[in-house]
C-alpha positions as a printed NumPy array, in Angstrom:
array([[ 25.36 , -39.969,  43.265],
       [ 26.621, -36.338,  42.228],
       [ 29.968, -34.912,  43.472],
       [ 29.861, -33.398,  46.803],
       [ 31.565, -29.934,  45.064],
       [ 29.017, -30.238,  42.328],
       [ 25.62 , -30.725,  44.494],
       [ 26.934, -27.57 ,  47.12 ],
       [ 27.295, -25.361,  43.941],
       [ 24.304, -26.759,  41.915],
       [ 21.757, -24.193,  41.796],
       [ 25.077, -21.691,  40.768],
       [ 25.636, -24.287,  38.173],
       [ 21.811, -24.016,  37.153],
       [ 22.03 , -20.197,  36.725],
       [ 25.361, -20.366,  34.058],
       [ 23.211, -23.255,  32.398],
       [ 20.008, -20.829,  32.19 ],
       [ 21.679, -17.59 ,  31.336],
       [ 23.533, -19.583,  28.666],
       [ 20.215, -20.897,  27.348],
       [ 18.977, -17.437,  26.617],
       [ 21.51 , -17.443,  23.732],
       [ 20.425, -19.605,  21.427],
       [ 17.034, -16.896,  21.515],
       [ 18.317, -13.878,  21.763],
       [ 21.365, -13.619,  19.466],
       [ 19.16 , -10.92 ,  17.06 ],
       [ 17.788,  -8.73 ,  19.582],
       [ 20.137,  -5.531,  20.278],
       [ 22.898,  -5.339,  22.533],
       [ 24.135,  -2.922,  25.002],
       [ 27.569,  -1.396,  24.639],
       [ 29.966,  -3.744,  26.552],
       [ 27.717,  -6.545,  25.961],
       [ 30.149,  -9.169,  26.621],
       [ 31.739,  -7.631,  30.23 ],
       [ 28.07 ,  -7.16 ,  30.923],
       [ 26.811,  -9.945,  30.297],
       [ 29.863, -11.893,  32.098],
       [ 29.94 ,  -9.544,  35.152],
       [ 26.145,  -9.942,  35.231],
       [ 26.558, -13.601,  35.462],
       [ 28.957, -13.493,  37.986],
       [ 27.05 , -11.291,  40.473],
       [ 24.338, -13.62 ,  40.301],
       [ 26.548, -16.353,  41.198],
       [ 27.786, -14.506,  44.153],
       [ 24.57 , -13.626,  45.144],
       [ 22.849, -17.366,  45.124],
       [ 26.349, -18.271,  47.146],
       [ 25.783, -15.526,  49.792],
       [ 22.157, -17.512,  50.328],
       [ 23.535, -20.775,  50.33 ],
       [ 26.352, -19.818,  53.087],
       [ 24.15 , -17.922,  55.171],
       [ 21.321, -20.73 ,  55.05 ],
       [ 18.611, -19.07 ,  53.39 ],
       [ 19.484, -20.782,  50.383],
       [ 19.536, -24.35 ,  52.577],
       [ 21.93 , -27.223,  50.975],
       [ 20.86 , -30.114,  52.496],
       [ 17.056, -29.238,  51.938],
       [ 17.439, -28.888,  48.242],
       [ 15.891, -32.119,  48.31 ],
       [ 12.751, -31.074,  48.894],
       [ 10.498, -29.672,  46.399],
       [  9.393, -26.429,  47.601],
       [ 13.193, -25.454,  48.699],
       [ 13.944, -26.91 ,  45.009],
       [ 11.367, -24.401,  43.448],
       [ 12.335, -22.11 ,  45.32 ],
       [ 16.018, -21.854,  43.808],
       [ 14.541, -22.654,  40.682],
       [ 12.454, -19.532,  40.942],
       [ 15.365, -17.393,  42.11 ],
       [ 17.573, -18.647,  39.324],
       [ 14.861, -17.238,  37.006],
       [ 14.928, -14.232,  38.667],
       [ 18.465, -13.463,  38.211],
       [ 18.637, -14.505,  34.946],
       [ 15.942, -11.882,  34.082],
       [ 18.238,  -9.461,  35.471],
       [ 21.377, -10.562,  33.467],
       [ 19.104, -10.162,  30.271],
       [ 18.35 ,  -6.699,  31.333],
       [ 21.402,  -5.294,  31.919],
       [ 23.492,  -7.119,  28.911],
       [ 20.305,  -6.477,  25.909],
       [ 19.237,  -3.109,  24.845],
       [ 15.664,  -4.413,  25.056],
       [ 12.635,  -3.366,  27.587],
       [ 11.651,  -5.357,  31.013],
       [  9.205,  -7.495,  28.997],
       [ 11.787,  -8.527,  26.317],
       [ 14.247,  -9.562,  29.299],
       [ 11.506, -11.582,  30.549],
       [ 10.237, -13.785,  27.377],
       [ 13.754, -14.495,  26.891],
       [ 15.055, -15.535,  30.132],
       [ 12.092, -18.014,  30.379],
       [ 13.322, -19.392,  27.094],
       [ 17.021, -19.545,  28.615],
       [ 15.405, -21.526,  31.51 ],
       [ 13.111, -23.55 ,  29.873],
       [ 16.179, -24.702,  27.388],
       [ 18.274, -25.455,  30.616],
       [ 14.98 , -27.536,  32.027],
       [ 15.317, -29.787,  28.778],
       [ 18.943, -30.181,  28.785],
       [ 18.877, -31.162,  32.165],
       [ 16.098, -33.735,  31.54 ],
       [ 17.615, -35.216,  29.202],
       [ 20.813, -36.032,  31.181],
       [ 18.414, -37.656,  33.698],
       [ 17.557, -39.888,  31.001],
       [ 20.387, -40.145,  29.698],
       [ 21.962, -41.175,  32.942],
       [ 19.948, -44.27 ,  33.119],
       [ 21.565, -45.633,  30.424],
       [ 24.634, -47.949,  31.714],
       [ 27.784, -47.234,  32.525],
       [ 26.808, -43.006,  32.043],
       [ 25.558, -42.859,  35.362],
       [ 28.385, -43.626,  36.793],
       [ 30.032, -41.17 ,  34.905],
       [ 28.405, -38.67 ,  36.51 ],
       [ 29.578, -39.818,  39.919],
       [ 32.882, -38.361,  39.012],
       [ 33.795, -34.012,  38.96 ],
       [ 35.388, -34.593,  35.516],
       [ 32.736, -36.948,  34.533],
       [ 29.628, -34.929,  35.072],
       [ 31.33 , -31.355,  33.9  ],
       [ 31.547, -33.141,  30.241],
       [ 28.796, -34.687,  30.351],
       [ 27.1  , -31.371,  30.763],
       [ 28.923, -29.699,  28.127],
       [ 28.107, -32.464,  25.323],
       [ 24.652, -32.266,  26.748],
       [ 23.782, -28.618,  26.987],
       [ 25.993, -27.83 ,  23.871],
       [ 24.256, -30.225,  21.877],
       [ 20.686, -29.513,  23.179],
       [ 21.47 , -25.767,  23.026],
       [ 23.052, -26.199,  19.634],
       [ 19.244, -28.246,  18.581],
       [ 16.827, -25.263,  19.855],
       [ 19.238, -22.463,  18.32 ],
       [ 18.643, -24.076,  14.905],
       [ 15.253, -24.758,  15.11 ],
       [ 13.61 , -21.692,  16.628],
       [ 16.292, -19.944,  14.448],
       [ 13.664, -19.257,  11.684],
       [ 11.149, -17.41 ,  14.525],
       [ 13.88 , -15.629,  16.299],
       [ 16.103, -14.104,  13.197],
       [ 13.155, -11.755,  12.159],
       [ 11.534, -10.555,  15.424],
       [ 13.965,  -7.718,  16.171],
       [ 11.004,  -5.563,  16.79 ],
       [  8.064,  -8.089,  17.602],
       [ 10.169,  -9.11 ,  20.876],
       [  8.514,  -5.77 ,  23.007],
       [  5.3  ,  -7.244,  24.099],
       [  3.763,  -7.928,  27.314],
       [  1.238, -10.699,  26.525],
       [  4.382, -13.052,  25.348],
       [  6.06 , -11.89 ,  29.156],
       [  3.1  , -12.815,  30.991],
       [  2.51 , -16.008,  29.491],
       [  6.327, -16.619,  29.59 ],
       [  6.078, -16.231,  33.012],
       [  3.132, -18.121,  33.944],
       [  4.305, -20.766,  31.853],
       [  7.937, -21.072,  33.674],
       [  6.258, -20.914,  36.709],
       [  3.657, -24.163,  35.627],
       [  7.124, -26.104,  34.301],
       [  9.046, -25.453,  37.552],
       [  6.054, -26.49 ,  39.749],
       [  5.166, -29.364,  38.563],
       [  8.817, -30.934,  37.703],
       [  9.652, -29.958,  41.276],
       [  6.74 , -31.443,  42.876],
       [  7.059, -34.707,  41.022],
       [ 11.068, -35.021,  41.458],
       [ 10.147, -34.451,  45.04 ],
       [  9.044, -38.582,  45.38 ],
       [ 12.293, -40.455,  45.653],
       [ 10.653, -44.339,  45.56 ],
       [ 10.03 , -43.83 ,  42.363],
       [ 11.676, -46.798,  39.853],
       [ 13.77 , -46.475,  37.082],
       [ 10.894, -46.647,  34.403],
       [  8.898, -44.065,  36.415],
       [ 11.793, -41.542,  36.244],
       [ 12.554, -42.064,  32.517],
       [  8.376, -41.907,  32.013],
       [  8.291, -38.666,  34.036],
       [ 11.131, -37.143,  32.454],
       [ 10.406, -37.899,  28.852],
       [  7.096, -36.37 ,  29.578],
       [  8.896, -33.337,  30.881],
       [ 10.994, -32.585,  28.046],
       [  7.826, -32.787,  25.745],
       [  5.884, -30.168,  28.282],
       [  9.044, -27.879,  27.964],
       [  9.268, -27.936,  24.398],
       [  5.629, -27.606,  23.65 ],
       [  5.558, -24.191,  26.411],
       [  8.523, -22.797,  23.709],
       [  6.171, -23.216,  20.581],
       [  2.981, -22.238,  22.163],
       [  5.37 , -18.64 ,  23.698],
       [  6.822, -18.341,  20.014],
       [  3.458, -19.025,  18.861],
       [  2.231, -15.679,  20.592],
       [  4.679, -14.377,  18.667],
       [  3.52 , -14.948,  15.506],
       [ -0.05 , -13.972,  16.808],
       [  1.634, -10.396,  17.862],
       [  3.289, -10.387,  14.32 ],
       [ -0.071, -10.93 ,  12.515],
       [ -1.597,  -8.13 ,  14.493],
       [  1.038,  -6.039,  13.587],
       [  1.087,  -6.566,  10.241],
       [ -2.477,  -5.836,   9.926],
       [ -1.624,  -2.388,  11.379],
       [  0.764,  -1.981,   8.786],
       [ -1.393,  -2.755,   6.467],
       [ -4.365,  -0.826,   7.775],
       [ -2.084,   2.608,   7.941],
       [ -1.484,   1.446,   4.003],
       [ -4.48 ,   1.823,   3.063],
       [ -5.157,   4.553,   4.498],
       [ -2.345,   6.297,   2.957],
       [ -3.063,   4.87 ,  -0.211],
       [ -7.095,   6.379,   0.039],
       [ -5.792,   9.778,   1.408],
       [ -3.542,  10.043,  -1.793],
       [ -5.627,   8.798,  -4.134],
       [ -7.813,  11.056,  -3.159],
       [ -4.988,  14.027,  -3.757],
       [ -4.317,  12.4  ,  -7.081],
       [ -8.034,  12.551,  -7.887],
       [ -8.589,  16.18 ,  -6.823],
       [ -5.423,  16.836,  -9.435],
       [ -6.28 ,  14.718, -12.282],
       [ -9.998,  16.221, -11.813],
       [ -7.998,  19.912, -12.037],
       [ -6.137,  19.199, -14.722],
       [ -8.65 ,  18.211, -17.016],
       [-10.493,  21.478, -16.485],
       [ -7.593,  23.091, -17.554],
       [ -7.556,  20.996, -20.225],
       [-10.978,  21.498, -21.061],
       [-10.59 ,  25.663, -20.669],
       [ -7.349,  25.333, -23.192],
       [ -9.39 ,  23.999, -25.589],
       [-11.93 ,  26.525, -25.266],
       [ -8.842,  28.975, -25.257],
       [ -7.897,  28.007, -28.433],
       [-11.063,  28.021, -30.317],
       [-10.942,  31.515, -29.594],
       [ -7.716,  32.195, -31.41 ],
       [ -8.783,  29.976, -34.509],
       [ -8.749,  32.987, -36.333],
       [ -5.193,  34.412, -34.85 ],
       [ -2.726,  31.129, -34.982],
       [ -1.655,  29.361, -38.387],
       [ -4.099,  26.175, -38.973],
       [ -0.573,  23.778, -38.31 ],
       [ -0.156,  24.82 , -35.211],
       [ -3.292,  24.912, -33.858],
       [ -3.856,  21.216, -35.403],
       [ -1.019,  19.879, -33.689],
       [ -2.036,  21.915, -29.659],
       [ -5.692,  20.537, -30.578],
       [ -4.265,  16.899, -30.993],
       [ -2.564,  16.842, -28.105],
       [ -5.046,  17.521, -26.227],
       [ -6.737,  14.805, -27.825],
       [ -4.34 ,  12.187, -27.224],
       [ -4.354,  13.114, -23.289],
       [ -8.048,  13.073, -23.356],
       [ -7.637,   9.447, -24.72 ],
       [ -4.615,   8.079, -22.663],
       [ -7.238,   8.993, -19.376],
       [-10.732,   7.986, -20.741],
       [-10.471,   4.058, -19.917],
       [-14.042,   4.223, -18.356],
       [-13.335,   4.148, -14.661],
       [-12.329,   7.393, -13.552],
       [-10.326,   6.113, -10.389],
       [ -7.905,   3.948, -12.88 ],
       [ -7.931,   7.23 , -15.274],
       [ -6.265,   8.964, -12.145],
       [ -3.393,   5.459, -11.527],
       [ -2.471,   5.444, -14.998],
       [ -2.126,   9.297, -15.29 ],
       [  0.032,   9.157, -12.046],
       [  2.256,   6.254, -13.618],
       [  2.323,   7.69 , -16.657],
       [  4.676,  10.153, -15.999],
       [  6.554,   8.328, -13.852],
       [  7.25 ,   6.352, -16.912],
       [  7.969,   9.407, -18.862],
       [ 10.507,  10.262, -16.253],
       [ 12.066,   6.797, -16.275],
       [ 11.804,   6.575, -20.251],
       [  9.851,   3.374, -19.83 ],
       [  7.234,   2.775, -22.535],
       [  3.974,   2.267, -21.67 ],
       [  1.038,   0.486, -23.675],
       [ -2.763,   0.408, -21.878],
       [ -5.149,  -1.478, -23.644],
       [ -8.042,  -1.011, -21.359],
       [-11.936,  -1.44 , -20.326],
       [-12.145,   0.447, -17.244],
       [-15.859,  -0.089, -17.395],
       [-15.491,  -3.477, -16.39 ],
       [-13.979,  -2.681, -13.252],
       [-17.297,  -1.208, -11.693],
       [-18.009,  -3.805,  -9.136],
       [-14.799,  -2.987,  -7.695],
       [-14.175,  -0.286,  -4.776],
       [-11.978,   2.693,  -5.67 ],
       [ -9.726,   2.653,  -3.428],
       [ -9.429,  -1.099,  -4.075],
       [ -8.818,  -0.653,  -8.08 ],
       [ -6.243,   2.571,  -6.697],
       [ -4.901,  -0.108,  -4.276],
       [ -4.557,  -3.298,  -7.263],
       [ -3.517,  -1.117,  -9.922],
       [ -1.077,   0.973,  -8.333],
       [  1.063,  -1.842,  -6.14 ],
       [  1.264,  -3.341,  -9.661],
       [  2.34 ,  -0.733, -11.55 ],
       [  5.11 ,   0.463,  -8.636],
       [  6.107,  -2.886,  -8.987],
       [  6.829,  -2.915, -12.585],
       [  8.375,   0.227, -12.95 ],
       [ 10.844,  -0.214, -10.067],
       [ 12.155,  -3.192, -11.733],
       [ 11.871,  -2.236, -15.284],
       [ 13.859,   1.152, -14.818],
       [ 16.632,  -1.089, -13.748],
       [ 17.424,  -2.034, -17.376],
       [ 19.007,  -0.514, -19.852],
       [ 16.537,   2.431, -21.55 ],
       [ 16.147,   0.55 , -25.08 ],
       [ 14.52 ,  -2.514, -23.205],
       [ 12.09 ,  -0.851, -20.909],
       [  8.546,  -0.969, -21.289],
       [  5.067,  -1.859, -19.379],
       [  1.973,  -3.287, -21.055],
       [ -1.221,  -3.469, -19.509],
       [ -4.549,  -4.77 , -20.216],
       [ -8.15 ,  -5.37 , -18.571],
       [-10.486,  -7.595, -20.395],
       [-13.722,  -9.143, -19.689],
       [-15.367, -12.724, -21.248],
       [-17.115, -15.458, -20.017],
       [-18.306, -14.219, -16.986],
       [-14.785, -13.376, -15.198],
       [-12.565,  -9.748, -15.388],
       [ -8.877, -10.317, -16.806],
       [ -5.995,  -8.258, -15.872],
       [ -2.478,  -8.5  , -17.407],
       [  0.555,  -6.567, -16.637],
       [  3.809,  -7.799, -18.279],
       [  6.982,  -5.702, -18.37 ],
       [ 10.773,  -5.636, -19.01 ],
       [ 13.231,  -7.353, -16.059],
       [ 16.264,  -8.458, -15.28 ],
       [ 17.773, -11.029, -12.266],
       [ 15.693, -13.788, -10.403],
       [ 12.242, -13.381,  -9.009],
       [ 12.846, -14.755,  -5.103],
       [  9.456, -16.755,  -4.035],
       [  7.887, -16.398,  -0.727],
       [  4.529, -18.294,   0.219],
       [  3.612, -17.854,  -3.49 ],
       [  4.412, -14.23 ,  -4.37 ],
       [  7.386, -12.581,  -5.285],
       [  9.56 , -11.01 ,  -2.05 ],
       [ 10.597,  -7.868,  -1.646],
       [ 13.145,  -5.706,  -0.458],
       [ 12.449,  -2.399,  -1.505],
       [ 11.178,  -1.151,   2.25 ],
       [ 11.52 ,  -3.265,   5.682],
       [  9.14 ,  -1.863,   7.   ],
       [  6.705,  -2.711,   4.239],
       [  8.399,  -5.881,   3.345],
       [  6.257,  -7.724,   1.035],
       [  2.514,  -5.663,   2.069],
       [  2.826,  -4.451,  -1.904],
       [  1.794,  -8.006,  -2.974],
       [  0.25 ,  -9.025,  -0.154],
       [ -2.296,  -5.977,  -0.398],
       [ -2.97 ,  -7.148,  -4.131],
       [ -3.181, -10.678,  -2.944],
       [ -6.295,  -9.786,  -0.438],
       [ -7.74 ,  -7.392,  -2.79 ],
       [ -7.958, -10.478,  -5.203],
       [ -9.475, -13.096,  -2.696],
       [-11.748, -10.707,  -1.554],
       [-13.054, -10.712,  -5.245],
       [-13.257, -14.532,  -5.505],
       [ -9.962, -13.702,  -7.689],
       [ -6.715, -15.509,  -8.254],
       [ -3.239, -14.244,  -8.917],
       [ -0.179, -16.058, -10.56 ],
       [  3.038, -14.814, -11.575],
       [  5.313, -15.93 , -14.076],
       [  8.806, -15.15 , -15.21 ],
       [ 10.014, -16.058, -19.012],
       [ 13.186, -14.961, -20.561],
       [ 13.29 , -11.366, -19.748],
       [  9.699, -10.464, -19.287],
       [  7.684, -10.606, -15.75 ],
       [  4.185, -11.219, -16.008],
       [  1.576, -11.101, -13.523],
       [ -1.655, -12.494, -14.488],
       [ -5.121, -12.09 , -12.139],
       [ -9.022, -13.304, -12.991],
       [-11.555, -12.315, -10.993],
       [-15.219, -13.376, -11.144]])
């Protein structure tokens, strides 16, 4: 049997348990100024407020035996705990929501499993006692509190901005709503044995904990559609400027073209030296770009003098013609992430040891592409390609961009680091 103090107070009791549950979920979302005295006075109002109901008899003591008054607190408790999200996070309604169904649903399982663990000998009547009970809860809800914070840690610590959506608040919401139900209901049959209770409330920590993957699992759903956004606008990006970059290339070499008619005209007029060394190079520009796809003439002439600008050497040993059953903006899309790539880690080093070698080969029925270059550190791993931290609102949509380009060309990419060379290796069929 509970303390007298402790069963008048309990549904105050289960709103600090649930608005300390949202912790453990929302320590990376943003907080309002004052967080703290917010989040405190917030508390406390809702305290106050589930008192007032409980004096004046809406909130009725002695029925909180019975299911539907049980569910009913439950549900108000939820309620308030919403509203202590929403004033202490700098988040929207939605946000508030998602996370305060976390908070309860962690307070559900650490309550659960001081039912079961009050079967055990000797602990329940510990709990008969104020003293008794009060640590009892705090070993219990610390420790279960402590458990969820470090395994959800991994979904929560990266969702700063995925948090805003109203599918997750919904389900959230129905899904509280389905775990305070049916635990109420069931709770509401006191002949029940000692088996039956630990039965019933093993099986309700495993519903509770299952609800938190399958509303975190919405979250990665809503991450994966966001990503593909990303990389939709991407591409698009990356087709409206290689289409710039092809207009330009196309431009120069008309000027090229007209300077070489230019100076055929003045063959007569400049000494035969000079003229040799304008007419060669012209030449060797006409050669850097004429690899036999026009789309990679225009990525190599782009990183070409972004090498020139970085003083990185850069050797092409290329057959563009073999890239023809490839798309342009593709081969724009391939080439270009790898060459960015290289040059933003090979202009790191000192100028002496920078340089970027490229080649596209064909044999045996399968396209080769190699790009090694000049680096310096540790290549960090993530899901099989290299991560990185360039732009976080990009993070990583450089390789993974090449990565789908690959697959979608029945293609394989590998990476490898030795000594100080990075070298990225793809075959495609």
């Amino acid at each position: 049997m509970m303390p007298i103090w402790y069963m008048e107070h309990r549904t105050s009791i289960l709103l600090f348990q649930s608005v300390i549950g949202v912790l453990p979920f929302a320590g990376y979302l943003s907080k309002k100024k004052n967080f703290a005295v917010r989040f405190i006075i917030g508390t406390i109002f809702g305290i106050c407020l589930i008192e007032l109901f409980v004096h004046t008899g809406i909130l009725d003591i002695n029925m909180l035996r019975s299911g539907i008054t049980r569910a009913v607190a439950s549900l108000l408790v939820f309620f308030v705990t919403i509203i202590v999200c929403y004033l202490a996070f700098d988040e929207n309604f939605y946000t508030a929501l998602f996370v305060a169904s976390s908070g309860y649903i962690a307070q559900d399982i650490s309550g659960t499993v001081k039912t079961v663990i009050k079967l055990v000998p000797g602990i329940g009547e510990m709990s008969s006692v104020l003293n008794g009970v009060i640590i009892l809860d705090v070993f219990i809800y610390g420790l279960v509190y402590l458990l969820l914070f470090i395994m959800f840690r991994p979904f929560t610590r990266k969702r700063e901005s995925i948090f805003h959506n109203k599918e997750k608040a919904v389900f959230s919401a129905i899904a509280l709503v389905f775990c305070i139900g049916m635990a109420r209901l069931s709770q509401d049959n006191y002949d029940r044995n000692l088996l039956a209770i630990g039965a019933e409330a093993i099986y309700q920590i495993l519903c509770d904990f299952f609800i938190l993957l399958l509303q975190f699992g919405v979250m990665e759903r809503v991450e994966l559609r966001n990503g593909v956004d990303t990389m939709k606008e991407l591409m698009h990006q990356q087709y409206d400027q290689m289409k710039r970059s092809k207009e330009s290339i196309e431009l120069v070499n008309e000027k090229y073209h007209d300077l070489k008619g230019i100076l055929d005209g003045y063959e007569l007029e400049l000494p035969k030296d000079q003229l040799r060394a304008l007419k060669k190079k012209i030449e060797e520009y006409e050669e850097f770009v004429s690899t036999g796809n026009h789309i990679l003439d225009v990525v190599i002439a782009e990183k070409k003098e972004l090498c020139s600008r970085e003083n990185i050497e850069l050797t092409t040993l290329v057959n563009g013609a073999e890239l023809s059953f490839m798309d342009d903006v593709d081969i724009y899309s391939l080439f270009g992430n790898a060459f960015n790539n290289a040059i933003h880690a090979t202009k790191k080093l000192p100028e002496d040891e920078r340089f970027i070698m490229l080649t596209v080969s064909s044999g045996g029925g399968t396209t080769t592409i190699h790009i090694e270059n000049s680096f310096h550190g540790n290549v960090v791993m993530e899901n099989g390609i290299p991560k990185s931290q360039r732009d976080p609102r990009y993070h990583g949509f450089g390789m993974k961009s090449m990565e789908r380009i690959v697959k979608k060309y029945d293609g394989t990419i590998a990476v490898k680091a030795e000594g100080k060379v990075f070298n990225l290796d793809i075959i495609m069929l």
